[in-house]
DONUMI-168973 format. One record per atom (N, C-alpha, C): residue in three letters; x negated, y negated, z negated. Coordinates in steps of 0.05 Angstrom, whole numbers, plus 5000, padded with zeros to 4 digits. Example, Ala and Ser with C-alpha at 12.3 -4.5 7.8 and 13.67 -1.06 7.14 Angstrom:
ALA473651144844;ALA475450904844;ALA473650664844;SER474350454858;SER472750214857;SER474249994843;
***
This chain:
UNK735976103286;UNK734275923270;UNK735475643270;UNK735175513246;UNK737375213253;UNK734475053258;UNK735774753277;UNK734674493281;UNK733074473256;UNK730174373256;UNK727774283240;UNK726374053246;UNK725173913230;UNK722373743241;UNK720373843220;UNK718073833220;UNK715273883207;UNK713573673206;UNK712973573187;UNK710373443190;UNK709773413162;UNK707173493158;UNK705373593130;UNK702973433139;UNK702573153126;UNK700073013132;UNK697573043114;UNK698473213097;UNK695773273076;UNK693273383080;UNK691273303080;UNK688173393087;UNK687373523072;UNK687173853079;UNK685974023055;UNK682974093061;UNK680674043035;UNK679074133049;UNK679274403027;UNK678474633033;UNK678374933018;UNK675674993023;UNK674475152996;UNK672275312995;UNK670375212976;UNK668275372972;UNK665975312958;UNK665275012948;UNK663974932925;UNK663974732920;UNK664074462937;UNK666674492939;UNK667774202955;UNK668773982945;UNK668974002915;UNK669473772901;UNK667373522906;UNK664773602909;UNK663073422919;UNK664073212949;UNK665673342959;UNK666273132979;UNK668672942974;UNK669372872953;UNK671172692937;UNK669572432955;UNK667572392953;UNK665572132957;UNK666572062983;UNK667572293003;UNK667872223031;UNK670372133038;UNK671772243016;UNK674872143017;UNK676471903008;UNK675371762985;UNK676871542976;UNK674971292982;UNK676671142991;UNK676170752996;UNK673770752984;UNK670870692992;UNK669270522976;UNK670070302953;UNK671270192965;UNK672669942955;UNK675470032932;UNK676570282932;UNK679070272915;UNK678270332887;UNK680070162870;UNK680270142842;UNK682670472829;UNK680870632823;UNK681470892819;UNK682570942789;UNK684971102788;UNK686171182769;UNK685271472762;UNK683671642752;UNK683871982748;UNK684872042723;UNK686872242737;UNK689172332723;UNK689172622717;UNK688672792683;UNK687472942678;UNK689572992664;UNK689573292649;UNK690473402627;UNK689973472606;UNK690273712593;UNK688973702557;UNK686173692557;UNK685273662577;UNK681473622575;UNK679773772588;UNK681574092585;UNK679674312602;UNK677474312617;UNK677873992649;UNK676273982656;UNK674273892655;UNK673473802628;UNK670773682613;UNK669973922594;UNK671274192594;UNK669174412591;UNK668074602610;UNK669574662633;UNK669074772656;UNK667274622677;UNK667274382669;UNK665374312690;UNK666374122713;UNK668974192718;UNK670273982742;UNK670373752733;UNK669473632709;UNK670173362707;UNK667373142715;UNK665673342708;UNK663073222708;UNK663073252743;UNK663573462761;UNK664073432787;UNK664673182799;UNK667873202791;UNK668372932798;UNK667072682788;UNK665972602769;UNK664472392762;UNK662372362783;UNK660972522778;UNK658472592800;UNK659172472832;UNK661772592838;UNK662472532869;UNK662672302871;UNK664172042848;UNK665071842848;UNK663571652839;UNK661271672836;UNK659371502818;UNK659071282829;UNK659071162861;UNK658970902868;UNK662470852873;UNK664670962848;UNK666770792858;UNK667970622828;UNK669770522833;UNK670770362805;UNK672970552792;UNK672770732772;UNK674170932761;UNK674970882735;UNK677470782738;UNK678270852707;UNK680871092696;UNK680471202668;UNK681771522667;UNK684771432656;UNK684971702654;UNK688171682639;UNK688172022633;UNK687272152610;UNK688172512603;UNK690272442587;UNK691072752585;UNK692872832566;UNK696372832568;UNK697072782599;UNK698072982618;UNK699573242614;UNK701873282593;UNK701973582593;UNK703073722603;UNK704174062597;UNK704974252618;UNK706774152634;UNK708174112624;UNK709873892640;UNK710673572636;UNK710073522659;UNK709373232651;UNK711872962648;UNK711172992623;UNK712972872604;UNK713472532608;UNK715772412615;UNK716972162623;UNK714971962606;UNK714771942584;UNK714071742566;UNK710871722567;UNK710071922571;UNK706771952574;UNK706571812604;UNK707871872623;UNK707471752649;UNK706971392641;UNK708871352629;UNK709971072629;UNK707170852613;UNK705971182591;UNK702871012584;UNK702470882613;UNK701171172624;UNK699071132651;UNK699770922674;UNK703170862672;UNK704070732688;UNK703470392679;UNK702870352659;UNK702370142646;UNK698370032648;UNK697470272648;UNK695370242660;UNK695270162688;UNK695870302701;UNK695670232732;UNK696369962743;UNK698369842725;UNK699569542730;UNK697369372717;UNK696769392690;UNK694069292681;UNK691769282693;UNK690569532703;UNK688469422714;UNK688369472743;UNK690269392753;UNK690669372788;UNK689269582807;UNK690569832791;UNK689870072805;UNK690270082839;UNK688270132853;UNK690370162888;UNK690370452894;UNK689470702875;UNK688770952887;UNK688871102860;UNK689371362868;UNK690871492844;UNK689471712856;UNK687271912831;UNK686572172828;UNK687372452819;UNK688772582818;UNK689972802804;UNK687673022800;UNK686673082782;UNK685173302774;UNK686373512754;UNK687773682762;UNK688973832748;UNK690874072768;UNK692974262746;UNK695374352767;UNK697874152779;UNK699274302778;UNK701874262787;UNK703474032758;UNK703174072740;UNK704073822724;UNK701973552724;UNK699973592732;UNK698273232731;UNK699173212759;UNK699373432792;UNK700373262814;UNK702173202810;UNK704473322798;UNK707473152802;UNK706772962782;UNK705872902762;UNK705672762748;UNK704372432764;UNK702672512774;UNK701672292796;UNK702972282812;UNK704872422830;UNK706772432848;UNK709572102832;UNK709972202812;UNK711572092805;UNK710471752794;UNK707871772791;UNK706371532793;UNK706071312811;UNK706271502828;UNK705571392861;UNK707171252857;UNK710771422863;UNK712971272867;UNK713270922847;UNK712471052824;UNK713670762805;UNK712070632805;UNK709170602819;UNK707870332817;UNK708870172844;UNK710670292864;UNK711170062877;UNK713970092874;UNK715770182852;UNK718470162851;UNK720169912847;UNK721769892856;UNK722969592856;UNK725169622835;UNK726069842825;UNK729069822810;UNK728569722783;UNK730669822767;UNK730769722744;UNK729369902725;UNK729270192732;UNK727270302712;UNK725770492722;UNK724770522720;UNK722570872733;UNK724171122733;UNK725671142713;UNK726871452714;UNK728971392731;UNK730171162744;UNK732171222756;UNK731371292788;UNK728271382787;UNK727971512806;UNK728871812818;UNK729671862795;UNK729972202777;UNK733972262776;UNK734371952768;UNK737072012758;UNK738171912786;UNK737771812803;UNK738971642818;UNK738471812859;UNK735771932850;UNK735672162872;UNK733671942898;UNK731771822889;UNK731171502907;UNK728771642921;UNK729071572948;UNK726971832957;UNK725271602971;UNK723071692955;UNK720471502961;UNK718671502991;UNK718271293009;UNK718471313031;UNK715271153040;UNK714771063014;UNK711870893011;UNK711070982986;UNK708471092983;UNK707371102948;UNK704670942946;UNK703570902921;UNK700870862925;UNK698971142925;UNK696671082940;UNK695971302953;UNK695371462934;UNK694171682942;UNK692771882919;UNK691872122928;UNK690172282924;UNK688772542928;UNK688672742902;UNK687972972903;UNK688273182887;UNK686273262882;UNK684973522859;UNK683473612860;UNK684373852850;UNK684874072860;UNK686674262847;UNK684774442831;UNK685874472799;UNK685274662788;UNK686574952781;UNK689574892775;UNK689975162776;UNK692275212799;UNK691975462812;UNK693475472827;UNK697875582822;UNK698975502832;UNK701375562826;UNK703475362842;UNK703775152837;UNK706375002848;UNK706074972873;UNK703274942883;UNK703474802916;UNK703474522918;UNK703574422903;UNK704274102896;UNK702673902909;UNK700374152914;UNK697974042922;UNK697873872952;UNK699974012972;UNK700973982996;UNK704074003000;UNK705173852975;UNK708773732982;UNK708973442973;UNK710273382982;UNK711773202975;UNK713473192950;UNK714273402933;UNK715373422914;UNK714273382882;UNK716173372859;UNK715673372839;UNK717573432822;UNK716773482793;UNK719573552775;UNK718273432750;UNK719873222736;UNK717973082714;UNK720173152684;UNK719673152669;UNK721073302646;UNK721372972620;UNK722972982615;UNK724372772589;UNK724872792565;UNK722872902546;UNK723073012529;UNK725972862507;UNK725972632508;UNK727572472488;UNK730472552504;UNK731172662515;UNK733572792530;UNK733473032539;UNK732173242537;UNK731873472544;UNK732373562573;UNK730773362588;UNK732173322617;UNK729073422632;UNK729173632653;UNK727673632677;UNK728773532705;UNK727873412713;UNK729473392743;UNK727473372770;UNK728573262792;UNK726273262807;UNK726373132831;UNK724672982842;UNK724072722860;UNK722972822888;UNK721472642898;UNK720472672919;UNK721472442943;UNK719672562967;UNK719672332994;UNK716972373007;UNK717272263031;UNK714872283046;UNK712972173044;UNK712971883028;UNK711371793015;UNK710171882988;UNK711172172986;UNK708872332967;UNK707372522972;UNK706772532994;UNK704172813012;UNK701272662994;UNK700172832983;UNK697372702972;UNK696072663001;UNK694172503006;UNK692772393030;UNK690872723033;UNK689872743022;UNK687572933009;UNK687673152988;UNK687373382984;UNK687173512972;UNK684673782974;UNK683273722947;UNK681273932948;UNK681274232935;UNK681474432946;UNK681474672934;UNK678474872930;UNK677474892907;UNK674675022907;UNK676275352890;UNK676475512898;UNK676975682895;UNK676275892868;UNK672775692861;UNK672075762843;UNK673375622811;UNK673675492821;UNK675575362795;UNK677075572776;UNK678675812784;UNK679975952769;UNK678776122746;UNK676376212752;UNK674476312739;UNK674576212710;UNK674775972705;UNK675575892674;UNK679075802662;UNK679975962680;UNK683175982674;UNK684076262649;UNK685476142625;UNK686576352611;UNK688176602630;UNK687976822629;UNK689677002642;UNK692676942642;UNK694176832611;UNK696276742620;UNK697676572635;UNK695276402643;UNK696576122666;UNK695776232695;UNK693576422694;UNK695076552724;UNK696676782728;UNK697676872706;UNK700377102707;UNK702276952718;UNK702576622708;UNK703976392708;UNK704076312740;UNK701476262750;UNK700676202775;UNK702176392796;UNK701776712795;UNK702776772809;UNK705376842814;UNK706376882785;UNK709276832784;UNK710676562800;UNK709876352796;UNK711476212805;UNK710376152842;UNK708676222848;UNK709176302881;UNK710276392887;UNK710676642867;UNK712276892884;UNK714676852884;UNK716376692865;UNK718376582859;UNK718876312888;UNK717676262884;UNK716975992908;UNK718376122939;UNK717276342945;UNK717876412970;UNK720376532975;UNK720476622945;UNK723076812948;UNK725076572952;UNK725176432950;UNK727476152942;UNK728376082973;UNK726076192977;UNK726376023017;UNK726876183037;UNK725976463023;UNK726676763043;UNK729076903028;UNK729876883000;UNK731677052992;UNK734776942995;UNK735776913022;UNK738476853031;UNK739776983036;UNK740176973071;UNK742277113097;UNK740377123114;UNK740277333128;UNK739077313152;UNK740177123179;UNK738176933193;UNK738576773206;UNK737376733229;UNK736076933240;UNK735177023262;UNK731876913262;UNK730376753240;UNK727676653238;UNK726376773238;UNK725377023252;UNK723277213259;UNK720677173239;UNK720076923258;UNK717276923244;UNK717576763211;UNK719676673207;UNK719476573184;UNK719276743158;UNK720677003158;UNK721077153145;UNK718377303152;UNK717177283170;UNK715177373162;UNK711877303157;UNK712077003159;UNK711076813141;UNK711676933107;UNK713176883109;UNK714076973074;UNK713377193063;UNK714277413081;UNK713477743077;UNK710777783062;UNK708777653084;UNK706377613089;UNK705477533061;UNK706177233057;UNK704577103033;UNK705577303000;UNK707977452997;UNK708977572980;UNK706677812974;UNK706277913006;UNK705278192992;UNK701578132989;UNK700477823000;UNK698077852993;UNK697477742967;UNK700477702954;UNK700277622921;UNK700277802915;UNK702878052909;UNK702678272904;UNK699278482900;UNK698578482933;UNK695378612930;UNK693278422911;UNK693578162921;UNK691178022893;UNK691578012867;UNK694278052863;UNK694578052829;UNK693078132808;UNK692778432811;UNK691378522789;UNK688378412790;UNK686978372817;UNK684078322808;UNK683278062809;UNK686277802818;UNK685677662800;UNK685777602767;UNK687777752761;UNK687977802731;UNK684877902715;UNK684878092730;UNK681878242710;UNK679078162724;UNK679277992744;UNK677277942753;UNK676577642763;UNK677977432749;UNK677577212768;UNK674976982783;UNK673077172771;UNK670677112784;UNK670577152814;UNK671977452827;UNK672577532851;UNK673277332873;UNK671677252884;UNK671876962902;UNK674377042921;UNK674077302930;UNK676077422958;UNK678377482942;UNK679177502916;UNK681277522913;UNK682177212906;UNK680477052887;UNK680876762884;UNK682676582904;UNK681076552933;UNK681376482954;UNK683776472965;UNK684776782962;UNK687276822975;UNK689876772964;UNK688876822933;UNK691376772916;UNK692076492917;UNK689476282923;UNK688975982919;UNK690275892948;UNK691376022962;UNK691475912989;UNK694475992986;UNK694976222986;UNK697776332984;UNK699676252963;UNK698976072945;UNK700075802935;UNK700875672946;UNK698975492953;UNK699675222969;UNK700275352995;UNK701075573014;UNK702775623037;UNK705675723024;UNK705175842996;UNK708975842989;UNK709775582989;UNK709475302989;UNK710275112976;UNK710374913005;UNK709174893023;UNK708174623036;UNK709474513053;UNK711774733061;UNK713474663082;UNK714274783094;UNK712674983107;UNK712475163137;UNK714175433119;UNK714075533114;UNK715475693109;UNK719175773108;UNK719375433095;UNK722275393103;UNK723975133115;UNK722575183142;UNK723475063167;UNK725775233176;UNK726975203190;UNK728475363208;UNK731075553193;UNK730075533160;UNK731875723147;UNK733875663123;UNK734775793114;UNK737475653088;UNK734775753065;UNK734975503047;UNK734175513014;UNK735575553000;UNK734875702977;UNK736975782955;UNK735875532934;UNK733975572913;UNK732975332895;UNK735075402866;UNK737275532866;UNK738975542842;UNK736375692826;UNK734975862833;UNK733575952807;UNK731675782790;UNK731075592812;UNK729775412797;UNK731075192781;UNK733575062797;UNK735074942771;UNK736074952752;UNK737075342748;UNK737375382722;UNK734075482701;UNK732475452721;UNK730375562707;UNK729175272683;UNK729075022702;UNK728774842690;UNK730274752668;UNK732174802665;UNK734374732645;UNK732874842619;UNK731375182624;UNK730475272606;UNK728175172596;UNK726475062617;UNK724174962602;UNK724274722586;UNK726274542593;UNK727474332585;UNK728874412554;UNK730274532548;UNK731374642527;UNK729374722510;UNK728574892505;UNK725975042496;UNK723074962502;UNK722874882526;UNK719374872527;UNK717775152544;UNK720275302550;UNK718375542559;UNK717275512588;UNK714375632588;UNK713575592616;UNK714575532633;UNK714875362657;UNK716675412681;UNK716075682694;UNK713775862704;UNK714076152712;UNK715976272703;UNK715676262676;UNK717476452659;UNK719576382660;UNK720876172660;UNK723976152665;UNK724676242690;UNK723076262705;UNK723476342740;UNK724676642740;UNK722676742726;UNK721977032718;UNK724477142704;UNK725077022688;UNK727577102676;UNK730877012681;UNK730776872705;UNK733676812723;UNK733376902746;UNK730577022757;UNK731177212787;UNK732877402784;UNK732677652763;UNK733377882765;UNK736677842754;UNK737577752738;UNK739777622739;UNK742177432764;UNK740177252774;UNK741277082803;UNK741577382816;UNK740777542830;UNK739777692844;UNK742277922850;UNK742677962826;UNK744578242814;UNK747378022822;UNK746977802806;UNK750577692803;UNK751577642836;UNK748977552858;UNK749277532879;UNK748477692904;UNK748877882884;UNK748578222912;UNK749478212935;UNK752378102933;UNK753478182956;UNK752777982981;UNK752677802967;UNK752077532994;UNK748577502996;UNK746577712993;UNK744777682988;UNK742377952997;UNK744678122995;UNK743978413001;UNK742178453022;UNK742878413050;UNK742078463072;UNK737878433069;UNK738278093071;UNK735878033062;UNK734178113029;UNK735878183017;UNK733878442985;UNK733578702998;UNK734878833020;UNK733779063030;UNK731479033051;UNK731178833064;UNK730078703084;UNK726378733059;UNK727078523054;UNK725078473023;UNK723378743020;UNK725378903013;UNK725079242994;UNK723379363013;UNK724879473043;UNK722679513066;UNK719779403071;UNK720279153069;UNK717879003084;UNK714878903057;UNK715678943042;UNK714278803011;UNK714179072995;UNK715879242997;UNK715879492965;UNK714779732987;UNK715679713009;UNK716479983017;UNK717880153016;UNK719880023011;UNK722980232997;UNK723980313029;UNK724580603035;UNK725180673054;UNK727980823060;UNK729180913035;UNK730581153033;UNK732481003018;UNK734481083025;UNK738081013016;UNK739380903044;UNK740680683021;UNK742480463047;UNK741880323039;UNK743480033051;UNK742879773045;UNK742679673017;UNK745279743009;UNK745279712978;UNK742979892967;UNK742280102965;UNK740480262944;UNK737980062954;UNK736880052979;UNK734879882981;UNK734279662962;UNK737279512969;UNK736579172958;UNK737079212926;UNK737979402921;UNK738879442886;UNK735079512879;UNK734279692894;UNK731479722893;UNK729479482892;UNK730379262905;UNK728879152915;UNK727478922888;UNK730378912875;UNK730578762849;UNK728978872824;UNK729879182832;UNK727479302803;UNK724079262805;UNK724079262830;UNK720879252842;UNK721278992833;UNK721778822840;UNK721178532833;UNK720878482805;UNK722578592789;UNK722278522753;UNK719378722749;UNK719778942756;UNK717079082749;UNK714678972760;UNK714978802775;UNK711778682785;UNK711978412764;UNK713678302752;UNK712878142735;UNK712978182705;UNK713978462703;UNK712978582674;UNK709978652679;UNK709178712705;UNK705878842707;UNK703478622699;UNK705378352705;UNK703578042702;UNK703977962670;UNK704978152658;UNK705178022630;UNK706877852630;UNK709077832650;UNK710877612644;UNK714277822633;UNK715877652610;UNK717077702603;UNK720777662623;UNK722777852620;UNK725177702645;UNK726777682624;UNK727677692602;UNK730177622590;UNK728577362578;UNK731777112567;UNK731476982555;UNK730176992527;UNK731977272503;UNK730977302475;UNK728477402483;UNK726677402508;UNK723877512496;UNK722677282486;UNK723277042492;UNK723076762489;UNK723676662471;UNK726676612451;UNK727076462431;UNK730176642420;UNK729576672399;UNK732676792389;UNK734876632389;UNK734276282393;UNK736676092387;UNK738176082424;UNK738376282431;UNK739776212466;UNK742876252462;UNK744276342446;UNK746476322436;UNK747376042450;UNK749376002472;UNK750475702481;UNK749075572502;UNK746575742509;UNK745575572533;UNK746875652550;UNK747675822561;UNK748975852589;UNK751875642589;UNK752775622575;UNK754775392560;UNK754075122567;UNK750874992562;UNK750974892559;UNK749074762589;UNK748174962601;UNK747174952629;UNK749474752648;UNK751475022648;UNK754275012662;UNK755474672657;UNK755374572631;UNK756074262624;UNK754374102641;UNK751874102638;UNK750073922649;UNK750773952686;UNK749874212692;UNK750774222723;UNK753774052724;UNK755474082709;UNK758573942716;UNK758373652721;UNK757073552701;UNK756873292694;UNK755773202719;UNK752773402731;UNK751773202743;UNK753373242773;UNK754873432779;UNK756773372797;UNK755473662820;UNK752673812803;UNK752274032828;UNK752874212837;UNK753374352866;UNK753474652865;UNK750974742878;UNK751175032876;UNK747775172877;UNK747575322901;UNK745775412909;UNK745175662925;UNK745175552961;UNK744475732972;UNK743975642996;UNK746075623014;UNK747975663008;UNK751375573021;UNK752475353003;UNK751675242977;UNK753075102956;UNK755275222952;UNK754675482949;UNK757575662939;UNK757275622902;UNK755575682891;UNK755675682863;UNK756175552848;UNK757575512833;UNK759475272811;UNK758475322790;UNK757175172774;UNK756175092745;UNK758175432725;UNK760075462726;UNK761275692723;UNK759875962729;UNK758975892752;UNK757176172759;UNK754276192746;UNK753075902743;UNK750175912735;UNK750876002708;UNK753375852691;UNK753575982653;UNK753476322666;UNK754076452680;UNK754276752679;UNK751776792682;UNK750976732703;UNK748376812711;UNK746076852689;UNK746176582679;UNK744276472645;UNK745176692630;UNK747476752626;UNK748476962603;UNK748277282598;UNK747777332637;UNK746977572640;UNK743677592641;UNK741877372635;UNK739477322628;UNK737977362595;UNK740477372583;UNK739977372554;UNK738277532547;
***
């Protein structure tokens, strides 16, 4: 297991209507920013929640926030916050209004010359202004990282930030919240957990016992909740778990002690960036591809996987881990999620082309050894088509 430090300062409270305790968490005294998305939570109910919780504080809003949260829209809200001398920042939403506030944090006390060169420049934020969460849908974890990925539409650019000065202080999870989620944003949800863990367990074996099975763990209690959160998301016991096993793929603990891969996510973003398609779905459709092109340096742990998560018992190493990949696409054909690129857009003709450029330019290599050269991701993208 290699040398680690840990420390995750985020305060979760989980369970039953706990959005009511917003009141207990922020400054009497702070001048509040809440930071929303296309509106949802002014039909579901969480908005009026939070109002309710906050009623003796000084609140002013900012919606409209989208799937991914888009550079230029920030820069409204960022203009607010300077205007009216915000000291505290609310996130009510997923994983695009936290990073979106994540990335807020950072630029209201940024000193450089522009905001995005937080993004382009790699400036790892070490002080933010504060902020707390209120999670609605579950998926990124965002809720308890430090991380973010903010998207540029006028450049077709996703990238992604972070620092320790971005742990939300606070974060609330009511479990019941999902209950007014479209089925496709938690096909979405659990896709990109499951994707999440794989990133941090799908390497080399490295002797992390319990890490791998941390991971094991949170994989197959996605796997068992899937379907009845799909067809059932009233189901509090499946809600709960799926809502938790989120934010434990994401928060930290999982990959301490071990090598990260993350290439699936960089070429995944390229795609949402290009197109617009979900981030799940681009996940979804560069696993089974990454996976195959990197069998060999990868094997050990996809048989490992196959055993412990499928139950694949019978062959060898290879038939296992070759197994282990089909199980994996077939559990995200079972979520309604699509793995090739053309299920997505007929114009992919040149992206892997044009992936491979951008990685060059920006000087990266991929994978959890930095073995992969912008050369390998155009294959990888290409055998995704």
């Amino acid at each position: 297991m290699n040398n680690f430090e840990f420390k995750n300062p985020t305060k979760i409270i989980f369970g039953k209507d706990t959005i009511e305790q917003l009141k207990n968490e922020i400054p009497a005294d702070a001048k509040v920013l809440l930071l929303y998305g296309g509106g949802s939570i002014k039909k579901n109910g969480i908005y009026d929640q939070v109002k309710t919780a906050l009623a003796n504080v000084d609140v002013n809003e900012f919606g409209g926030i989208p799937a991914n949260p888009e550079y230029a829209t920030l820069m409204d809200a960022l203009k607010v916050i300077k205007d009216e001398n915000i000291t505290y920042l609310l996130a009510v939403g997923g994983g695009s209004v936290i990073d979106g506030t994540k990335f807020l944090s950072a630029a209201a006390v940024f000193e450089g010359d522009t905001p995005w060169d937080i993004l382009t420049k790699n400036v790892r934020t070490e002080k933010g202004m504060p902020f707390g969460t209120v999670l609605t849908l579950p998926a990124t974890g965002s809720e308890m990282n430090s991380g973010a990925v903010i998207t540029r539409e006028e450049t077709k650019e996703k990238l992604a930030m972070g620092g320790p000065g971005l742990f939300p202080v606070f974060s609330i999870l009511d479990p019941q919240v999902i209950t007014s989620i479209p089925e496709r944003q938690l096909a979405n949800g659990l896709t990109d957990a499951f994707t999440h863990v794989l990133e941090q367990y799908m390497t080399y074996p490295i002797g992390a016992l319990l890490q791998d099975r941390f991971a094991e763990s949170i994989l197959q209690t996605l796997v068992e909740v899937a379907p009845t959160v799909l067809k059932d998301p009233t189901n509090y016991q499946a809600a709960s778990n799926f809502m938790w096993s989120c934010t434990m793929a994401l928060n930290g603990l999982i990959q301490k002690g071990v090598p990260g891969d993350w290439a699936i996510h960089m070429m995944g973003h390229e795609l949402t960036a290009l197109f617009g398609i979900d981030h799940a779905r681009t996940l979804a459709v560069i696993t089974p591809s990454h996976y195959k092109y990197n069998f060999e340096a990868k094997k050990e742990k996809l048989a490992q996987y196959g055993e412990r998560v499928w139950n694949i018992t019978e062959g060898s190493t290879d038939d296992k881990a070759y197994a282990a990949i089909e199980k994996t696409t077939a559990f995200f054909h079972e979520l309604g999620i699509d793995t090739k690129l053309s299920d997505y857009t007929k114009d992919y003709e040149g992206t892997a082309e044009e992936v491979a450029k951008r990685f060059k330019t920006r000087g990266w290599k991929l994978g959890e050894r930095q073995a992969l050269m912008p050369e390998d991701a155009e294959k990888i993208v290409k055998m995704a088509y």
